[in-house]
C-alpha positions as CSV (number, residue, x, y, z in Angstrom):
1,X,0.0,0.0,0.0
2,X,3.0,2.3,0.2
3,X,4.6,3.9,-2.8
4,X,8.3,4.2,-3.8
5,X,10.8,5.7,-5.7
6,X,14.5,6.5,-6.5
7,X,17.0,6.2,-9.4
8,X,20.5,7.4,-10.0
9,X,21.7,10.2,-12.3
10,X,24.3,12.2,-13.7
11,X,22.4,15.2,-12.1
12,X,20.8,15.7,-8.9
13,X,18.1,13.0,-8.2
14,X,16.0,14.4,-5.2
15,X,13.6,16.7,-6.8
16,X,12.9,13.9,-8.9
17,X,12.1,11.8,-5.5
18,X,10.1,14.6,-4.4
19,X,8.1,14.9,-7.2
20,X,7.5,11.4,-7.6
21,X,6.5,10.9,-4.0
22,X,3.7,13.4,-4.6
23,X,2.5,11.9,-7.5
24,X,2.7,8.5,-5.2
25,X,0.9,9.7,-2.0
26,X,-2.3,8.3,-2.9
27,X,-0.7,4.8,-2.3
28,X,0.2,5.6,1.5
29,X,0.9,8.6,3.3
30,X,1.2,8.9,7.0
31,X,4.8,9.4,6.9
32,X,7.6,9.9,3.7
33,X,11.1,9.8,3.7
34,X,14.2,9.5,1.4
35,X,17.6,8.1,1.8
36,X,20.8,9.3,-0.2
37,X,24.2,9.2,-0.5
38,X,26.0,12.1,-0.2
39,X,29.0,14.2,-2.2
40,X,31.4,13.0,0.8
41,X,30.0,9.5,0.4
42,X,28.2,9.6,3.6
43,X,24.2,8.0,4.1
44,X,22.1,10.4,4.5
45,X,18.3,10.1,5.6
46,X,15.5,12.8,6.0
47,X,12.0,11.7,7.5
48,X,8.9,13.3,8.7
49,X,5.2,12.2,9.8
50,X,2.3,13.4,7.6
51,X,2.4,14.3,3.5
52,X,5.1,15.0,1.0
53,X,4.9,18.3,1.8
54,X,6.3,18.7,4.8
55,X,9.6,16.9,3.2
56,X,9.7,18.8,0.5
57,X,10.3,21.7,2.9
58,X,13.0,19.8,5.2
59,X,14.5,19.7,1.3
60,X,13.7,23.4,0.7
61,X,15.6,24.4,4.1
62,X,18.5,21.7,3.9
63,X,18.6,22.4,0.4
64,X,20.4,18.9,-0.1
65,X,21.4,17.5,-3.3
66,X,22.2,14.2,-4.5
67,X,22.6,11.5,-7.6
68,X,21.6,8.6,-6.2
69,X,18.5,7.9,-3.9
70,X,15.5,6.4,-3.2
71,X,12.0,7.6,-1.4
72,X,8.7,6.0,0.5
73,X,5.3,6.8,1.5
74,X,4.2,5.1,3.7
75,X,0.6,3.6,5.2
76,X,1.2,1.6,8.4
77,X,1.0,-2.0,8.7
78,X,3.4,-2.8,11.2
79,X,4.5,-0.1,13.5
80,X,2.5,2.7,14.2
81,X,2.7,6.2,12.5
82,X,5.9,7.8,14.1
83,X,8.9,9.7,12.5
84,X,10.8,6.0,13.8
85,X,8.9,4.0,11.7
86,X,8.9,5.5,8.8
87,X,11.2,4.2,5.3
88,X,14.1,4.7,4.7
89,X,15.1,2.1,7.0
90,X,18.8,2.2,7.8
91,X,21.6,-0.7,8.6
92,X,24.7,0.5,10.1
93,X,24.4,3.7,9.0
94,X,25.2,1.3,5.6
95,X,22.3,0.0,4.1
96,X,18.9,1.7,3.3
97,X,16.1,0.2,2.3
98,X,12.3,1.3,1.1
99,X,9.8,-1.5,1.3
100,X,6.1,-2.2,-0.6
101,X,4.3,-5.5,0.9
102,X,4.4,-7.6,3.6
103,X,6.9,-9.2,5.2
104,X,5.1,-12.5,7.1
105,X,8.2,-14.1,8.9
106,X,9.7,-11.3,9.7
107,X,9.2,-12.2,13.8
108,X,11.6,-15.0,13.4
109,X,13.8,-12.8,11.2
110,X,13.7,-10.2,14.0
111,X,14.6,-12.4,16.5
112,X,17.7,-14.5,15.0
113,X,18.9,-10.8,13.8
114,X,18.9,-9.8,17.7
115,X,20.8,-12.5,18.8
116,X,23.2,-11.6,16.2
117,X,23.7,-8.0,17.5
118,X,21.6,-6.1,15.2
119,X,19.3,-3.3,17.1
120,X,16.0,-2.3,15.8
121,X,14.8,0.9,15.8
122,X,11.3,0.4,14.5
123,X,8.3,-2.1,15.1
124,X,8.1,-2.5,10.9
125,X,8.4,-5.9,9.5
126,X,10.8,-3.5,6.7
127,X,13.4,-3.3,9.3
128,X,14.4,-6.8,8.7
129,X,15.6,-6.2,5.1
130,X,17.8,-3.9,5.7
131,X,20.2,-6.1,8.4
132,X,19.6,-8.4,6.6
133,X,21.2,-7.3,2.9
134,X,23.5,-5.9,5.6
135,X,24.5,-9.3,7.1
136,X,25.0,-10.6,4.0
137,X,26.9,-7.7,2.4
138,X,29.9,-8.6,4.9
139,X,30.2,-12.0,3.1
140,X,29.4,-11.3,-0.1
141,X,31.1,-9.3,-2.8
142,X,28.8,-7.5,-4.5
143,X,25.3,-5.9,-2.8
144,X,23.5,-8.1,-5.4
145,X,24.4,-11.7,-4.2
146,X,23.6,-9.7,-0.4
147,X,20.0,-9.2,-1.7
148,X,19.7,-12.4,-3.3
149,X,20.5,-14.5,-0.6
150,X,18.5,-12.0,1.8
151,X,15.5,-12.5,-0.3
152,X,15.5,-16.5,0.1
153,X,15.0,-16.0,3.4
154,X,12.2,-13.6,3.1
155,X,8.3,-15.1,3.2
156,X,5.5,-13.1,2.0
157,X,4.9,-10.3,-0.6
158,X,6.9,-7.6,-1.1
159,X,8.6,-5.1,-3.5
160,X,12.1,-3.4,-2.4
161,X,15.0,-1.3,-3.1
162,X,18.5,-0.9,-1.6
163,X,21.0,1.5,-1.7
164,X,24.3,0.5,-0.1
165,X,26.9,3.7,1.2
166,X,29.5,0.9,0.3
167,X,28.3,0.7,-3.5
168,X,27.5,4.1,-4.2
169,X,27.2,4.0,-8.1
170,X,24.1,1.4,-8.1
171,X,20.7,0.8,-6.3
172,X,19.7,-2.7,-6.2
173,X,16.0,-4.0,-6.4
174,X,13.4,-6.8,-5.9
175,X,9.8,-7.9,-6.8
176,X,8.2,-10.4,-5.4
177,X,4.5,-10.1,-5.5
178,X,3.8,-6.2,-5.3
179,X,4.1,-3.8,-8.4
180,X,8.1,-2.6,-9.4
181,X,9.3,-0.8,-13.0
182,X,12.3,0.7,-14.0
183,X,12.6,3.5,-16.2
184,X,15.0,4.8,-18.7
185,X,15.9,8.3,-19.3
186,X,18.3,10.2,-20.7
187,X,20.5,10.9,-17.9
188,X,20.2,8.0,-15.5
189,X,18.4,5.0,-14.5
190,X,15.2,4.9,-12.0
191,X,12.5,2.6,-10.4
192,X,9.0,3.3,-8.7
193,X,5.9,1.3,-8.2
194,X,4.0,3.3,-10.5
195,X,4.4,4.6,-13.9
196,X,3.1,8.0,-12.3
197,X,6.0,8.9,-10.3
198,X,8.3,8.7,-13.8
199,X,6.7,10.4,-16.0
200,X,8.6,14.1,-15.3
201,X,11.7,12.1,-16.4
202,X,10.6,9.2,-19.0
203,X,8.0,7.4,-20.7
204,X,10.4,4.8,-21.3
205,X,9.0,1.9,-18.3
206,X,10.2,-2.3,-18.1
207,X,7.8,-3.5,-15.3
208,X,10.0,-6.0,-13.4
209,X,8.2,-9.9,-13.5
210,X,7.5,-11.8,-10.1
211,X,11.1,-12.8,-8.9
212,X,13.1,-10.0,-10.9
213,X,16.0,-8.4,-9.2
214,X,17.2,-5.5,-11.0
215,X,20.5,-3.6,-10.7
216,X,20.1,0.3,-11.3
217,X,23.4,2.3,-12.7
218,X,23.6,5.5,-14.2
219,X,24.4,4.5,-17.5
220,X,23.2,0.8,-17.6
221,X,20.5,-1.7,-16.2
222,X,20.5,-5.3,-15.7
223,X,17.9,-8.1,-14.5
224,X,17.9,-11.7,-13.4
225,X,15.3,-13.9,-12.7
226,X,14.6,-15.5,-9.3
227,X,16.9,-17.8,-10.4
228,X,19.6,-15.7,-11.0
229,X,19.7,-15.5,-14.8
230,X,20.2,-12.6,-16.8
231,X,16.7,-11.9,-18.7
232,X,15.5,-9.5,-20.6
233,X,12.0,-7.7,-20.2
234,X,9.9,-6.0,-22.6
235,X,10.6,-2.3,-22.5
236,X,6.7,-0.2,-22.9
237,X,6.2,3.5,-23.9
238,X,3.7,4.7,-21.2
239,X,0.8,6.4,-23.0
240,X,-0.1,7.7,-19.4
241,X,-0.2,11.9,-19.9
242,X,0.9,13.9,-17.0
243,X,-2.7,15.9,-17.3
244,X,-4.8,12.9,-16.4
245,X,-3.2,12.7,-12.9
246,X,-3.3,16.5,-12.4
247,X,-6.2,17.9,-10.4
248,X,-7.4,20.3,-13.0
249,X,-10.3,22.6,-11.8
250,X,-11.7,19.8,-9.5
251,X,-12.1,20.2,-5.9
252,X,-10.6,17.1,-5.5
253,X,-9.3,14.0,-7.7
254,X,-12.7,11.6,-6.6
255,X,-14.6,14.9,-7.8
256,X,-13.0,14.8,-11.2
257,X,-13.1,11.1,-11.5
258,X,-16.9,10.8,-10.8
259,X,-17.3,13.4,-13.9
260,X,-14.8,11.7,-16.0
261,X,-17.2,8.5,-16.1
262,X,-19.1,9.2,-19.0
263,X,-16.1,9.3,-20.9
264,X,-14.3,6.8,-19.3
265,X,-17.4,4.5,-19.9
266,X,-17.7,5.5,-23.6
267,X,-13.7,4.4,-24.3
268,X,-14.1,1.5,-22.4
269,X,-17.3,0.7,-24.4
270,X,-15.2,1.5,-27.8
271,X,-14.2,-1.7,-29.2
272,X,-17.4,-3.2,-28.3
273,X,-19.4,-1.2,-30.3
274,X,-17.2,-0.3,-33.4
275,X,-18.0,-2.4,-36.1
276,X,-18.4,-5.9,-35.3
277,X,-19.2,-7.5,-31.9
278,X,-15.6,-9.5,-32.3
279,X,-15.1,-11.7,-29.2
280,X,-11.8,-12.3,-30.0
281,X,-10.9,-8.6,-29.8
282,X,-12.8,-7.8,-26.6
283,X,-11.0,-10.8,-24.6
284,X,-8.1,-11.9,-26.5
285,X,-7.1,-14.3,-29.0
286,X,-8.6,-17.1,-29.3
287,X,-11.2,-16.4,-26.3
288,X,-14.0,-17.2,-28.9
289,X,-12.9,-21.1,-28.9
290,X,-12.1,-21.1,-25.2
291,X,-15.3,-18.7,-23.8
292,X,-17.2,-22.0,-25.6
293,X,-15.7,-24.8,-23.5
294,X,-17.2,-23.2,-20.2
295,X,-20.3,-24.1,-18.3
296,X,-19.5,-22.0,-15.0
297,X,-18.4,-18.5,-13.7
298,X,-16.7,-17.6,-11.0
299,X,-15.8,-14.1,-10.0
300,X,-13.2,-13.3,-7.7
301,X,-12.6,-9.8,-6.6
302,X,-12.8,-7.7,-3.2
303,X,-14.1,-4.4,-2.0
304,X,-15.5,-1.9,-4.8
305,X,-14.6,-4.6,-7.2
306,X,-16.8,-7.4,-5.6
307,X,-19.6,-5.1,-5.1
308,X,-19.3,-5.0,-9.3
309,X,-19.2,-8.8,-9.5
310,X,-22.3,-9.3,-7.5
311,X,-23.9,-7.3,-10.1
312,X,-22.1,-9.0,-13.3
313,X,-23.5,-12.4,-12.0
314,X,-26.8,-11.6,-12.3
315,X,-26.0,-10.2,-15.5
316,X,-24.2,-13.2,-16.7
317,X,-27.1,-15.8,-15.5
318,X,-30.0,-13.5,-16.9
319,X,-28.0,-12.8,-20.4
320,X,-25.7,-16.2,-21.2
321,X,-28.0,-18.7,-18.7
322,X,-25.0,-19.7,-17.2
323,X,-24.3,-20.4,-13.5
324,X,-22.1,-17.4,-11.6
325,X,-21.1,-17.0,-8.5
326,X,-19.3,-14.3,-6.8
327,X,-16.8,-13.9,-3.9
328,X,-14.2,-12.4,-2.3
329,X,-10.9,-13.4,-3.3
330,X,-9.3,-13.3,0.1
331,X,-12.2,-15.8,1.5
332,X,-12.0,-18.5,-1.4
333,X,-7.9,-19.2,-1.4
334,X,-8.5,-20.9,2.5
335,X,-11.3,-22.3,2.4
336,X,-11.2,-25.6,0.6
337,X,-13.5,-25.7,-2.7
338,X,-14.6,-27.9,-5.8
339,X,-12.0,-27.4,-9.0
340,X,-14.1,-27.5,-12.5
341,X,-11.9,-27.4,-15.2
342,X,-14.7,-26.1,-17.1
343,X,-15.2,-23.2,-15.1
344,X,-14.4,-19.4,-16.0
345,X,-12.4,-18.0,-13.5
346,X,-12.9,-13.5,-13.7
347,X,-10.5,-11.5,-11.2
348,X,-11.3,-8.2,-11.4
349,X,-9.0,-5.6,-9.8
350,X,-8.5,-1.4,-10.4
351,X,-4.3,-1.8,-10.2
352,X,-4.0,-5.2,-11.8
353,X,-2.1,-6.0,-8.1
354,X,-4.5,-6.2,-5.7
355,X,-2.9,-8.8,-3.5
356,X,-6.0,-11.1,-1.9
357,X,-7.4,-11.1,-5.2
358,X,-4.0,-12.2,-7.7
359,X,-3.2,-14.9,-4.9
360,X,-7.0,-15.7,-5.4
361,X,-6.2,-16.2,-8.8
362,X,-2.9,-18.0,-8.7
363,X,-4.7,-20.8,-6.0
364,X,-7.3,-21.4,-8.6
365,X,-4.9,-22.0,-11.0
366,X,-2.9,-24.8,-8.7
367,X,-6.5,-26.0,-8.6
368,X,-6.3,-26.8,-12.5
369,X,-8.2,-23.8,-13.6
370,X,-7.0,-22.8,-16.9
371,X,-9.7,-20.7,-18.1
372,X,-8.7,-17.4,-16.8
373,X,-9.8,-13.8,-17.5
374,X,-8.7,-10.6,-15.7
375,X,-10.9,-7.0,-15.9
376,X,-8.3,-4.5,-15.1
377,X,-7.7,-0.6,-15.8
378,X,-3.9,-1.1,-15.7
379,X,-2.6,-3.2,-18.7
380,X,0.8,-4.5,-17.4
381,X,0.2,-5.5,-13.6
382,X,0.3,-8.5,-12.2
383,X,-3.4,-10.1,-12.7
384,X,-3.6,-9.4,-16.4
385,X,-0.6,-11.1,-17.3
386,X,-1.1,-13.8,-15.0
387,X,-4.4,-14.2,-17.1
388,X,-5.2,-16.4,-20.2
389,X,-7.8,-13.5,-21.1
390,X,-8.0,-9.9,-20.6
391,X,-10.3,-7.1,-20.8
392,X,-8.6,-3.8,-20.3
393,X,-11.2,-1.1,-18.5
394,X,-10.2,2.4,-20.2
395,X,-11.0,4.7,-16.9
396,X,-7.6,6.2,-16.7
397,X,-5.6,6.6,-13.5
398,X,-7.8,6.8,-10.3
399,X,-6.1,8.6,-7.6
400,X,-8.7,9.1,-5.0
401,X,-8.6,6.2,-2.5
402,X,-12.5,5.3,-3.1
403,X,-13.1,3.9,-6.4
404,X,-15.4,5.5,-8.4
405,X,-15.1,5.3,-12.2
406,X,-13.2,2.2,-11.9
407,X,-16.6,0.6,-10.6
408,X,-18.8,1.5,-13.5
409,X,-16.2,0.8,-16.5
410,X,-15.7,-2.7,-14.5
411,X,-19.4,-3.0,-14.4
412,X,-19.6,-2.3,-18.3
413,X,-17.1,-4.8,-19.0
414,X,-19.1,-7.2,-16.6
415,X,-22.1,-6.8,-19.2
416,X,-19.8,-7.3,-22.1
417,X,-18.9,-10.5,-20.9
418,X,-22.5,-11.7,-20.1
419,X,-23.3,-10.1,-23.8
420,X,-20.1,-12.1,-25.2
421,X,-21.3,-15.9,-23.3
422,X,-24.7,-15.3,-24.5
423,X,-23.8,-14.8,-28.3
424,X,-21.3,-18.0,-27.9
425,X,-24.4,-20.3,-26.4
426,X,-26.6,-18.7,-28.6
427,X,-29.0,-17.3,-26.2
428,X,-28.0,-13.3,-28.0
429,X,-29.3,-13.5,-31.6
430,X,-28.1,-10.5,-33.8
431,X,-31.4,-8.7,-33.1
432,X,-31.2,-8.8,-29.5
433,X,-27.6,-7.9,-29.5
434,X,-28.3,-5.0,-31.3
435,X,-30.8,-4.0,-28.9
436,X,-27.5,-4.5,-26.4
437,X,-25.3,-2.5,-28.1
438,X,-27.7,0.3,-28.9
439,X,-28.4,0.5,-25.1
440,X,-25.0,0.9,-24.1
441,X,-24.5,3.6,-26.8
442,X,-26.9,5.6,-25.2
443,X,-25.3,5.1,-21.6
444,X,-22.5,7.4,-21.5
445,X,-25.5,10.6,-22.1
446,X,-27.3,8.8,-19.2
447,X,-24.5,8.8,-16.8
448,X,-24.2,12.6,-17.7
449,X,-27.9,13.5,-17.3
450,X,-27.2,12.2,-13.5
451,X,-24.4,14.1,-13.0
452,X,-26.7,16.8,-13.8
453,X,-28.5,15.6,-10.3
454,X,-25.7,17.1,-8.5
455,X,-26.8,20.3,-6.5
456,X,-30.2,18.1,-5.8
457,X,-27.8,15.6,-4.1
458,X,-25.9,18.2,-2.4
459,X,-28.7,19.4,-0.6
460,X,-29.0,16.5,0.8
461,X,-25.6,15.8,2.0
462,X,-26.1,18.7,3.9
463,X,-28.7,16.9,6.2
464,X,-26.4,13.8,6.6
465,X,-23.6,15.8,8.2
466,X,-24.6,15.3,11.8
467,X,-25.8,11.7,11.4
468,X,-23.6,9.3,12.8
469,X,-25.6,5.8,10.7
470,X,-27.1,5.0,7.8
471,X,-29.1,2.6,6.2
472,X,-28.9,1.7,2.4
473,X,-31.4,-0.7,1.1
474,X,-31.8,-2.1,-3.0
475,X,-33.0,-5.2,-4.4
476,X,-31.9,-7.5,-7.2
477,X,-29.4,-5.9,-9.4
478,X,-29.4,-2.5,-7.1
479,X,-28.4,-4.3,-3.8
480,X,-25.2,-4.1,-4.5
481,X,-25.0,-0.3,-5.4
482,X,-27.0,0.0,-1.9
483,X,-23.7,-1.8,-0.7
484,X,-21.5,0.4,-2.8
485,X,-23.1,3.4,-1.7
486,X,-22.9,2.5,1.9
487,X,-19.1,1.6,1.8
488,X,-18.5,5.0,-0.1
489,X,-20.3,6.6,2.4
490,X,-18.1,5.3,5.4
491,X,-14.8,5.5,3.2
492,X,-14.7,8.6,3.0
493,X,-17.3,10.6,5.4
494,X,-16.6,8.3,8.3
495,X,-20.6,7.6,8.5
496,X,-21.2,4.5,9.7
497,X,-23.6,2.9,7.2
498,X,-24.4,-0.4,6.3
499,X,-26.7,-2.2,3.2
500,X,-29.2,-4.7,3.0
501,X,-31.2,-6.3,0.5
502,X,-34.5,-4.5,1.5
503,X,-36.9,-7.5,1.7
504,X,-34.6,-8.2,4.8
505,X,-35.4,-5.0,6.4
506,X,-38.3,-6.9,8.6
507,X,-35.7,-9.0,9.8
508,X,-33.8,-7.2,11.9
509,X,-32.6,-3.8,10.5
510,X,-35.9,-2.1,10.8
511,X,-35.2,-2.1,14.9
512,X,-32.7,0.7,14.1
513,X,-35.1,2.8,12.2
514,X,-36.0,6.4,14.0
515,X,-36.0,10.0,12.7
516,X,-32.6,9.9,13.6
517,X,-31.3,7.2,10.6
518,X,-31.2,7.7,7.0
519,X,-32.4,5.2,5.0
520,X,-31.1,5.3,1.7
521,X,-33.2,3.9,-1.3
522,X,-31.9,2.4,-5.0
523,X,-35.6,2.7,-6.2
524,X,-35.5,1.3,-9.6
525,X,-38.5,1.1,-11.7
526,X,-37.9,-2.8,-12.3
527,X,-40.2,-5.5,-11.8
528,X,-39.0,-5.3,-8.0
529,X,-40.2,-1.5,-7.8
530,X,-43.8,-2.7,-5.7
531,X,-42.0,-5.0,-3.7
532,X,-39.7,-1.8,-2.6
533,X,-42.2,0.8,-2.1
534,X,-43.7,-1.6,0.2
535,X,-40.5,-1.9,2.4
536,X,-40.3,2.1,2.2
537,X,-43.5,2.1,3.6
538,X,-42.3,0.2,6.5
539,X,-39.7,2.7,6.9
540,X,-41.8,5.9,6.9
541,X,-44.4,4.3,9.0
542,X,-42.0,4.5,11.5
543,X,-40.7,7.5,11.5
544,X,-38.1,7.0,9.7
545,X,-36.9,9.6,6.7
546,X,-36.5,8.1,3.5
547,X,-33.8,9.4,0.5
548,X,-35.0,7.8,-2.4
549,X,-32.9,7.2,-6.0
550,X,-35.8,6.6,-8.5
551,X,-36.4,6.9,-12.3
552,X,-38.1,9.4,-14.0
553,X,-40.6,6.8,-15.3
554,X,-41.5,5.8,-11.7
555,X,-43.9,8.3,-10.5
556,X,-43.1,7.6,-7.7
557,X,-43.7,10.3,-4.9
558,X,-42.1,12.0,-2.2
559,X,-43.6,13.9,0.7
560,X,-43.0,14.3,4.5
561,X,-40.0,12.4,5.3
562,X,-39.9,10.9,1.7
563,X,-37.1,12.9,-0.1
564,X,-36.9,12.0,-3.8
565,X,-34.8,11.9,-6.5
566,X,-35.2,11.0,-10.0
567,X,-32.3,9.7,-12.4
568,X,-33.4,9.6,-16.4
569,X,-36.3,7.0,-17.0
570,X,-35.4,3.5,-16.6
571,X,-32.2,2.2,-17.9
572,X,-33.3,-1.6,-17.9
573,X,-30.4,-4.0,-17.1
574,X,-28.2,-1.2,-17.0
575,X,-29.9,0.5,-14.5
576,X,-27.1,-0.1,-12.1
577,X,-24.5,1.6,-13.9
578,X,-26.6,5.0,-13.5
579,X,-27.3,4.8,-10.0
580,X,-23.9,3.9,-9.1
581,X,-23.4,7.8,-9.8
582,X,-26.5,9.5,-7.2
583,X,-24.8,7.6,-4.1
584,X,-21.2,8.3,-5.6
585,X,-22.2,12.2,-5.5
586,X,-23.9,11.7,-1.5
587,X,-21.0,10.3,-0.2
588,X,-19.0,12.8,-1.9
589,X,-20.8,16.0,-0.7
590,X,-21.6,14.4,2.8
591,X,-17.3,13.9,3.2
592,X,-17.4,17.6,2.0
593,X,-19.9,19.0,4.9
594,X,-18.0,16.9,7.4
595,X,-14.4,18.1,6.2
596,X,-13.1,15.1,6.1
597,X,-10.0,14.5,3.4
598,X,-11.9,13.1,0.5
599,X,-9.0,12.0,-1.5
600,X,-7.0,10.3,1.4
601,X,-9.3,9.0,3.9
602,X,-7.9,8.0,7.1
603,X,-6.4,4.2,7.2
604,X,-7.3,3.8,4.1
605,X,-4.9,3.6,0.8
606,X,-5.5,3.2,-3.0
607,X,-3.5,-0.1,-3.7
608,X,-4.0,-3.3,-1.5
609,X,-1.0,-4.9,-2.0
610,X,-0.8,-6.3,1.4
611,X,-3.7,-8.7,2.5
């Protein structure tokens, strides 16, 4: 969940750090540091608790310089948040080391470190690493073989970089599991765990494969494999612009990135409904022949992502006729379950290295699962190329830590999918996929018409602001945007709110019902509509004040206590993609009211790569 950066240079390095510790703080940021060798060839750390910022200025007042370094921000695993804890970690005033992952042994590392002398300064599992490469380095002639034979002793999932005040003139690194790529510029050689701290220096990337160690000079790179051989790894142009991870005239980045959805939907959408409906082109050659040997769908995903899933199995059961199940990635690897070799396994995942969910993915494949297919927004991550299939989501980077376009393009590519199976089994004739593909045209001018629903919605964020629970109740398709809405709600307002499919409101939940609880409704005119008035009526009958998401076509009314809101008239099967936007927006303007930090909410960071 942390980010990091370094490289080393003919020129100074550190504003580069800097700069790409900004563009990283999404990732983790309760403390930041940076680690560097100085001109009399001395290690040199600065830290400090809270943002970038506030290191940036130690920079400004120290006005230290450097070409060769590396940088962290951090979000706490192990260790609380305190100057102490934070990366770099040092060895001996020797070794430094910035650390992405987990560490699971590191206990037992700690404790056969201690009785070797070595004195810990921190409660992070990162600690480890660095007297360890240390330990080693006395043996061992170069710092590479140090971090190779450190790393066999390592258990978990990590990515890592070490710079050594003994070897000045390179940074060594290591990917095991979490996201690591070097890039290439013109004056020197650098690393980060996203493309997005790099690109003020280079567009020129090589993401590192599980097991890669990499050795960083100023003129030269090299990689082995965890094996020790000297590979060689694709090198990529990044097509990532610098002005789709700027803020622009947005408030904040989850403010921009709920607008940027209709556009995001409508590229995601592109190859889909340009010219013909090729199956082979939406998922990947050959996925025609392989999509037909399946009988089964799984979907494997957490968080935001398995709140999509739970929506793309209905989908998929309605459309192809095929069984689908859902569930959370991080639940199905230990518990023990049935392999069918004829069952689809979908991971979907924003980063592409969501950890729970890509070790979800490898376990099914030790269970003989070979029918694999990833939904991703970030082409060359882990998941995807771990995949026998692929669907790449076009949202563009999401910086804010709740996940808001990433949703809906995932959830589009979810009714792709369920579109694709149900041509293959022949349960989608070329009429009604026409009818398909001429309601998903119209979708990205629905998704703006709700935007338009904003100041409507802001008003009633206002009355949310001094509540301390909330309800949010749907049914069929929409319980799981009640679910989405709820979790965006506590993400990033700090609201405690919870969902429930609202024919079980009468079974417990309505006991919390007074004037003093929201309840949230996704009112959809669907053949479920009747059944949901009814529960609403259950709700206001007790005093209870009701926010209701409806459909223009609905006529359904509001009145005391009954506050509604209509989206554009009813979307059909796609419904859910539009009212993913109405509790986006609540969540949004209630975080707003509160003054709580939208775009970094507390314990909270952008990529799970721990589990």
């Amino acid at each position: 969940m942390c980010g990091i950066v370094g490289g080393i240079a003919a020129d100074d390095v550190v504003p580069v750090i800097l700069e790409g510790l900004r563009r990283l703080e999404y990732r983790g940021y309760d403390s930041a540091g940076l680690a560097f060798v100085d001109a009399q060839g001395e290690l040199q750390r600065r830290r400090s608790v809270g943002r970038v910022a506030e290191l940036a200025a130690l920079q400004t007042k120290e006005e230290f310089r450097a070409t060769i370094g590396i940088g962290h921000t951090r979000w706490a695993t192990h260790g609380g948040i305190a100057e102490h804890n934070a990366h770099p970690l040092i060895s001996h005033d020797e070794i430094a080391v910035v650390h992405n992952g987990i560490i699971e042994n590191y206990q037992n590392l700690r404790s056969r470190l201690q009785s070797l002398g070595y004195r810990f300064t921190s409660e992070t599992d990162t600690e480890v690493i660095a007297h360890l490469v240390h330990w080693y380095r006395q043996q061992l002639p170069t710092l590479l073989a140090a971090v190779q034979a450190a790393s066999r002793e390592l258990q978990g999932a990590y990515a890592f970089a070490v710079l050594s005040r003994r070897d000045p003139q390179e940074l060594i690194l290591h990917r095991k599991g979490c996201p690591l790529l070097l890039g290439i510029a013109a004056q020197g050689h650098f690393f980060a765990s996203d493309v997005a701290a790099l690109l003020p220096v280079t567009r020129r990337v090589i993401y590192l494969e599980d097991g890669d160690f990499a050795r960083l000079q100023q003129n030269a790179s090299s990689l082995q494999d965890v094996e020790g051989v000297l590979v060689q790894r694709e090198e990529h142009w990044s097509q990532l612009s610098s002005a789709a991870i700027d803020l622009g005239p947005y408030r904040h980045f989850m403010q921009k990135e709920i607008y940027e959805q209709p556009r995001a939907v409508a590229d995601t959408l592109e190859a889909a409904l340009d010219g013909d409906f090729s199956i082979d082109q939406l998922w990947g050659k050959g996925a025609a022949e392989r999509l037909q040997e399946i009988d089964r769908v799984l979907l494997l995903a957490s968080g935001t992502s398995h709140y999509a899933s739970l929506v793309g199995r209905q989908w998929i059961e309605s459309i192809a006729g095929i069984p689908a199940a859902a569930e959370l990635g991080h639940e199905y690897r230990y518990r023990e379950s049935i392999p069918d070799p004829r069952q689809l396994i979908v991971t979907l995942s924003q980063s592409g290295e969501t950890l729970d969910t890509y070790e979800a993915l490898r376990h099914a494949q030790t269970l003989g699962h070979l029918h694999t297919l990833s939904i991703c927004n970030v082409a060359e991550s882990a998941i995807p190329r771990a995949s026998a299939l692929r669907f790449l989501t076009r949202a563009g980077p999401e910086i804010g830590v709740a996940s808001t376009k990433a949703f809906t393009t995932q959830l589009v590519a979810l009714y792709l999918l369920a579109l694709s199976l149900g041509v293959l089994r022949g349960r989608v004739d070329a009429t009604a996929l026409h009818t398909h593909r001429e309601a998903l045209r119209q979708l990205p001018g629905s998704l703006q018409q709700a935007l338009n629903l904003e100041p409507q919605i802001q008003l009633w964020a206002n009355r949310f602001a001094d509540k301390e629970h909330a309800l949010f109740l749907g049914r069929g398709l929409h319980y799981p945007i009640a679910l989405e809405g709820a979790l965006k709600l506590k993400e990033i307002s700090y609201i405690h709110a919870e969902a429930y499919p609202a024919g079980e409101l009468k079974h417990g939940p309505l006991a919390l019902v007074d004037r003093q609880m929201p309840v949230v409704v996704i009112a959809a005119n669907d053949q479920l509509f009747e059944k949901v008035a009814a529960n609403m009526q259950e709700v206001h009958a007790r005093g209870g004040q009701l926010y209701v998401f409806t459909d223009l076509d609905s006529h359904y009314e509001g009145g005391e206590g009954v506050h509604v809101i209509r989206l554009p008239r009813h979307a059909g099967l796609l419904s859910p993609v539009l009212h993913a936007i109405p509790v986006q927006l609540l969540a949004y303007h209630a975080a707003l009211v509160k003054g709580t930090d939208v775009d970094r909410p507390r314990n909270l960071a952008k990529a799970v790569t721990v589990e």
